[in-house]
C-alpha positions, 0 to 999 in steps of 0.5 A: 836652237832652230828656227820653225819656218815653212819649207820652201822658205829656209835661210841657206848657205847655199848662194847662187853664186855658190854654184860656180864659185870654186866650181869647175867641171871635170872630166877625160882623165887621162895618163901617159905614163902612169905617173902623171895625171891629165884632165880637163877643167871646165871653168864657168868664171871663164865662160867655160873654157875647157883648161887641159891640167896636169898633176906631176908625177911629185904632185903639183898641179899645173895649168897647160893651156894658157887662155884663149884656147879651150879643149874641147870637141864638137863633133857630135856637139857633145863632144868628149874626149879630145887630148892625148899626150905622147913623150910629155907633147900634149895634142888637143882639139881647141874649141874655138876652131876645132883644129888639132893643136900640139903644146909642149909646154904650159909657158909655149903657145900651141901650135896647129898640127891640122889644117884649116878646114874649109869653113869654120869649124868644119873638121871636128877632132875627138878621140885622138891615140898616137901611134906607138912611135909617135910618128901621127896621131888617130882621130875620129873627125866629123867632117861638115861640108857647105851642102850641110852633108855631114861625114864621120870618118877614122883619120890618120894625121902624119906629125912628120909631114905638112900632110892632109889627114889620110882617112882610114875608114869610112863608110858608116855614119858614126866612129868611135873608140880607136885603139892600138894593140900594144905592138902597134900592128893592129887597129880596133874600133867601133862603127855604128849607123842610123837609126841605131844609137851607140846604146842600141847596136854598133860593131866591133871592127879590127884590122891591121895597120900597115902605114897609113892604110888598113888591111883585112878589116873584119867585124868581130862582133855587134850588129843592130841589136848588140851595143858593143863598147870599149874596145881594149887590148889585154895583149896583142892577140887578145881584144877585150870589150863590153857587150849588152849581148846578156841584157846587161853590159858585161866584158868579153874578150876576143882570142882566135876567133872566140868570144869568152865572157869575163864574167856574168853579173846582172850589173852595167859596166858601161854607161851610154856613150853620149860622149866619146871617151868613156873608160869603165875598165883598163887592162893591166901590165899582168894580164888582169883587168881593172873594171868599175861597174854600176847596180842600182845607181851606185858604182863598184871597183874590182880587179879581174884576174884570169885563172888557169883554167881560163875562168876569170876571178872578181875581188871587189875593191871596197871603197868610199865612192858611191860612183866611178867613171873615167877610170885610168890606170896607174903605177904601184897597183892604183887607178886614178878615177872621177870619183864621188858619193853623197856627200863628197862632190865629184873628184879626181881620186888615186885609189890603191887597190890593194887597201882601198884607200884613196888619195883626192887629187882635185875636187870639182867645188868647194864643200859649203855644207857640214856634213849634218846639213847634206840630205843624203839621197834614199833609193826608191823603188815605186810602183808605176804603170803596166803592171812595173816599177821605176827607180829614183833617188829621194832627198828628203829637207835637210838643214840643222838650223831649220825645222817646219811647222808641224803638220806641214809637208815639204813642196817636192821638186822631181828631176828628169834627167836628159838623155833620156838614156842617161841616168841620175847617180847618188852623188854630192850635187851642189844644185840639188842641196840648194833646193833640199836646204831650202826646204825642198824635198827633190826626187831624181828620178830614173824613169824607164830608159835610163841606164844601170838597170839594164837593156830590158830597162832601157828598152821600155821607152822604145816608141814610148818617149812621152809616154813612159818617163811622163809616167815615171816621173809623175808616178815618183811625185804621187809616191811620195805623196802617198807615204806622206813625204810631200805636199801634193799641192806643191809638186815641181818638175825641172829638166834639161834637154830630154828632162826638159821635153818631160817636163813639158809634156808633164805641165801640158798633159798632166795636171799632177804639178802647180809648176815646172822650169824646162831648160832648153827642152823639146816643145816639138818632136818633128822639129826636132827631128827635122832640125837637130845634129846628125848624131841625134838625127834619127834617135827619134825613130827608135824613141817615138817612130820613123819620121816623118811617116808617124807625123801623128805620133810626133803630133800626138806626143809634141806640147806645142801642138796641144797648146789649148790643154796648158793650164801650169804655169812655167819657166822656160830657158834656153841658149840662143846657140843651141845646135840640139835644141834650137831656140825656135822650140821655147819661142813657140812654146812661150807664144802659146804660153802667151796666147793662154794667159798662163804665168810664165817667165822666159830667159834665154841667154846669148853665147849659151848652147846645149847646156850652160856654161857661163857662170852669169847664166847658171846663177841667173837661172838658179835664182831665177828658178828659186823666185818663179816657185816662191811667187807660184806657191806663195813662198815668203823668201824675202829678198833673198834673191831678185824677184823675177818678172812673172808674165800674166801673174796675178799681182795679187 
């Protein structure tokens, strides 16, 4: 028997606590030797420390790190990659001070192989190789000086000798993705300036390594139009990498001065490299290549073969998985993956790529729902403006216990990703089965800008931040309403970041949603490009125009400064160590909220930056997000969770 109960108000096993309980955050996967594997374990019932974890080579999993220490990189803030291992000796960046330590053991206390910088957490480490002797380590290190300058640089660090790190190349604004060729005689990389991000243009470098210093460095490819990614050795004269040269990122290889397609497919093999470390393909022992690659938000695995007429065959793997990302290669013809689809979370999987058939090794949470009570997402394709169409994956109201008067339509949350060149994925998601367990239809949209769709789609929101995805995700809600799958009156919007300047943008210059939650969201774009980390320092120029000679842009598209238009009631939250975002944005944001008599309801949170980690954070944020759009839309949930203070809220 159900139980007929409005949407918006059904009894969910999904608790807050749930969220985190038996939820770690995985990722950089890594193997040595291919037959271990190596991964770190964000761990929110530890304020989120980031845990190094190995699974042997007979299948028990083991904990390297032992408490304090954290693997994790800040440079760039969002960090990435940051571990390598060598001969069973695992080098790491330890959050706390950014140092480069050594562990041999899990029961032996790392040791520090960098020196202290200057000032605290002044030298950031991240995408660390060894050298194929193992004799010193390379890194990228973002260094930050007492003037506020900040340096990026490729470092060699001697494990041999009490030495400072020997910078190899410098001179650009940004580094990433070193590697070796396989006789350890050639260094590939990627360098890339203001204002261009990693997705927008960047070069391919290679040079010899001789020592400790490079000669006849020369670019290969890429320039300010041309994103080139992933550098990979198939052998020592031959460098494969992905270029969007096409309008798609698709694989090349560089051989004696020639540049060869791998293949042509209007499909992604690369996502935005917001954080270091990305792997979509590995070459093989035989001279093939592993690859994943994306179409329409879902993930695809192959194997590359060459052919004798130097052509390359594609045999598609087909598998479970709806995505695939930090691909690694393994012995007995496997790869190990961070796997997930619909109704499997996020999960280190071996998969054979003969058969298919996978193996999962570590699982990001708990499952809490049956399969019956998973809303399984719908991919949408929506009319918006301009004369195109956007995408977005619908989840429709799902729980087998419940069922809604008839007549009634569900309340509708839209997701903004962030990024906003980042993309929403078909995957399991905890945080969004809270809300289509309750009775909410949820719409995760990726709007103009959003990767997998290519650099066309990409590109719509060149000097159109504020304008295409507000667009977008107001136009998914309107959609939705228009084929009768949601309420109008009870539209929601929710992001973070670059979702949260959306959201923002949508509550203050739109009057489509009765309410909407901004974590850490942008109120202000000058304060943001005045304000936020080198990385993202001059993205604005590309995403709104250059600063500050189009002030009035910036202006134009900034919620703070059209204070007198807010009529929506919201929820703001918001870390108060922030580096991206800072705090001084939300504060703004809730004095106007203030000044307008408008309900709103503002948490920040000590010890939480960009993106929250803590477990106490995320379940306060989770109910308190649940209670704010129960009293916005008159939603009876009982004492199901605390009831949040609301500013200016009618009592009655």
């Amino acid at each position: 028997m159900t139980t007929i109960a409005p949407y918006g108000t059904w009894t969910s096993k999904i608790s807050a606590e749930m969220l985190v309980s038996e939820t770690v955050r995985l990722g950089s996967l890594s193997s040595s030797d291919g037959s271990t594997l190596l991964w770190t374990e964000g761990r929110p019932k530890e304020a989120g420390r980031s845990v190094l974890v190995r699974r042997h080579a007979d299948g028990t999993i083991t904990d390297i790190l032992p408490a304090p220490f954290s693997a994790r990189t800040l440079a760039h803030e969002y960090g990435g990659s940051c571990h390598v291992e060598h001969n069973g000796v695992i080098y790491f960046t330890n959050f706390d001070d950014q140092r480069i330590y050594q562990v041999i053991a899990p029961h032996i206390r790392p040791t520090p192989v960098t020196p202290e910088p200057p000032n605290p957490k002044a030298w950031r480490y991240a995408d660390l190789i060894t050298t194929i002797d193992g004799s010193a380590l390379i890194a990228i290190r973002e260094r930050h000086e007492a003037d506020g300058a900040v340096h990026n640089e490729i470092v060699l660090i001697s494990l041999i000798q009490s030495i400072e790190p020997i910078i190899l190349a410098q001179g650009h604004d940004f580094y990433a993705s070193p590697t070796l060729s396989p006789d350890g005689s050639k260094l590939s990389w990627i360098s890339w300036d203001h204002p261009q991000m990693p997705w927008d243009g960047t070069e391919l470098h290679e040079a010899y390594l001789q020592g400790s210093h490079l000669a006849d460095e020369r670019v290969v490819c890429g320039g300010r139009e041309e994103s080139v990614l992933q550098p990979r050795y198939l052998d020592p004269d031959t460098l494969l990498y992905v270029s969007d040269r096409s309008g798609w990122w698709n694989l090349y290889s560089y051989q004696n001065d020639v540049h060869t397609p791998l293949l042509s497919l209007a499909a992604e093999f690369a996502v935005p490299m917001w954080t270091f470390g990305m792997s979509t393909f590995q070459p093989t022992n035989d001279g093939a290549v592993v690859a994943t690659w994306s179409r329409l938000g879902h993930s695809h695995l192959g194997v590359l073969t060459p052919t004798l007429d130097e052509s390359w065959t594609l045999r598609e793997i087909t598998t479970s998985w709806d995505h695939l990302e930090d691909l690694v290669l393994i012995a007995h013809n496997k790869v190990a993956a961070l796997s997930g689809s619909a109704t499997t979370p996020p999960t280190i999987t071996i998969i054979d790529l003969g058969t298919g058939a996978s193996e999962a090794v570590r699982s990001s949470q708990a499952m809490v729902l049956e399969p019956e009570a998973i809303s399984q997402p719908l991919a949408i394709e929506f009319p918006t403006n301009n004369d195109t169409t956007a995408h977005a994956f619908y989840y429709p109201p799902t729980n087998p216990d419940f069922s809604a008067p008839d007549g009634t339509l569900p309340p509708l949350i839209v997701r903004s990703h962030g990024g906003p060149t980042s993309q929403s994925v078909a995957t399991f998601d905890t945080d969004l089965q809270y809300w289509t367990s309750r009775g909410f239809a949820v719409v995760s949209v990726n709007y103009g800008g959003s990767t997998g769709y290519g650099r066309e789609y990409r590109e719509r929101l060149k000097g159109a931040w504020g304008i295409v995805d507000l667009d977008d995700c107001v136009n998914a809600a309107l959609h939705l309403v228009s084929l009768g799958l949601a309420d109008e009156n009870s539209l929601l919007i929710r992001g973070g970041s670059a979702g949260g300047y959306t959201t923002l943008c949508a509550l203050t210059f739109r009057e489509t949603f009765a309410a909407g939650a901004s974590y850490y969201g942008v109120g202000d774009l000058g304060a943001l490009a005045r304000d936020t980390h080198k990385f993202e320092s001059r993205y604005l120029d590309g995403l709104v125009g250059p600063y500050p000679e189009r002030e009035d842009l910036y202006q134009e598209r900034s919620p703070i400064f059209h204070t007198e238009l807010l009529r929506t009631p919201m929820l703001i939250l918001q870390g108060l160590e922030d580096k991206v975002v800072p705090p001084q944005q939300a504060e703004a944001m809730v004095a106007a909220l203030r000044k307008n008599a408008i309900p709103f309801a503002y948490l920040p949170f000590d010890g939480e930056q960009h993106g929250f980690r803590k477990a106490e954070t995320i379940v306060r944020c989770a109910e308190a997000e649940l209670s704010f759009y129960a009293q916005i839309l008159g939603l009876d949930i009982g004492e199901t969770v605390p009831k949040l203070p609301i500013e200016n809220m009618d009592p009655s």
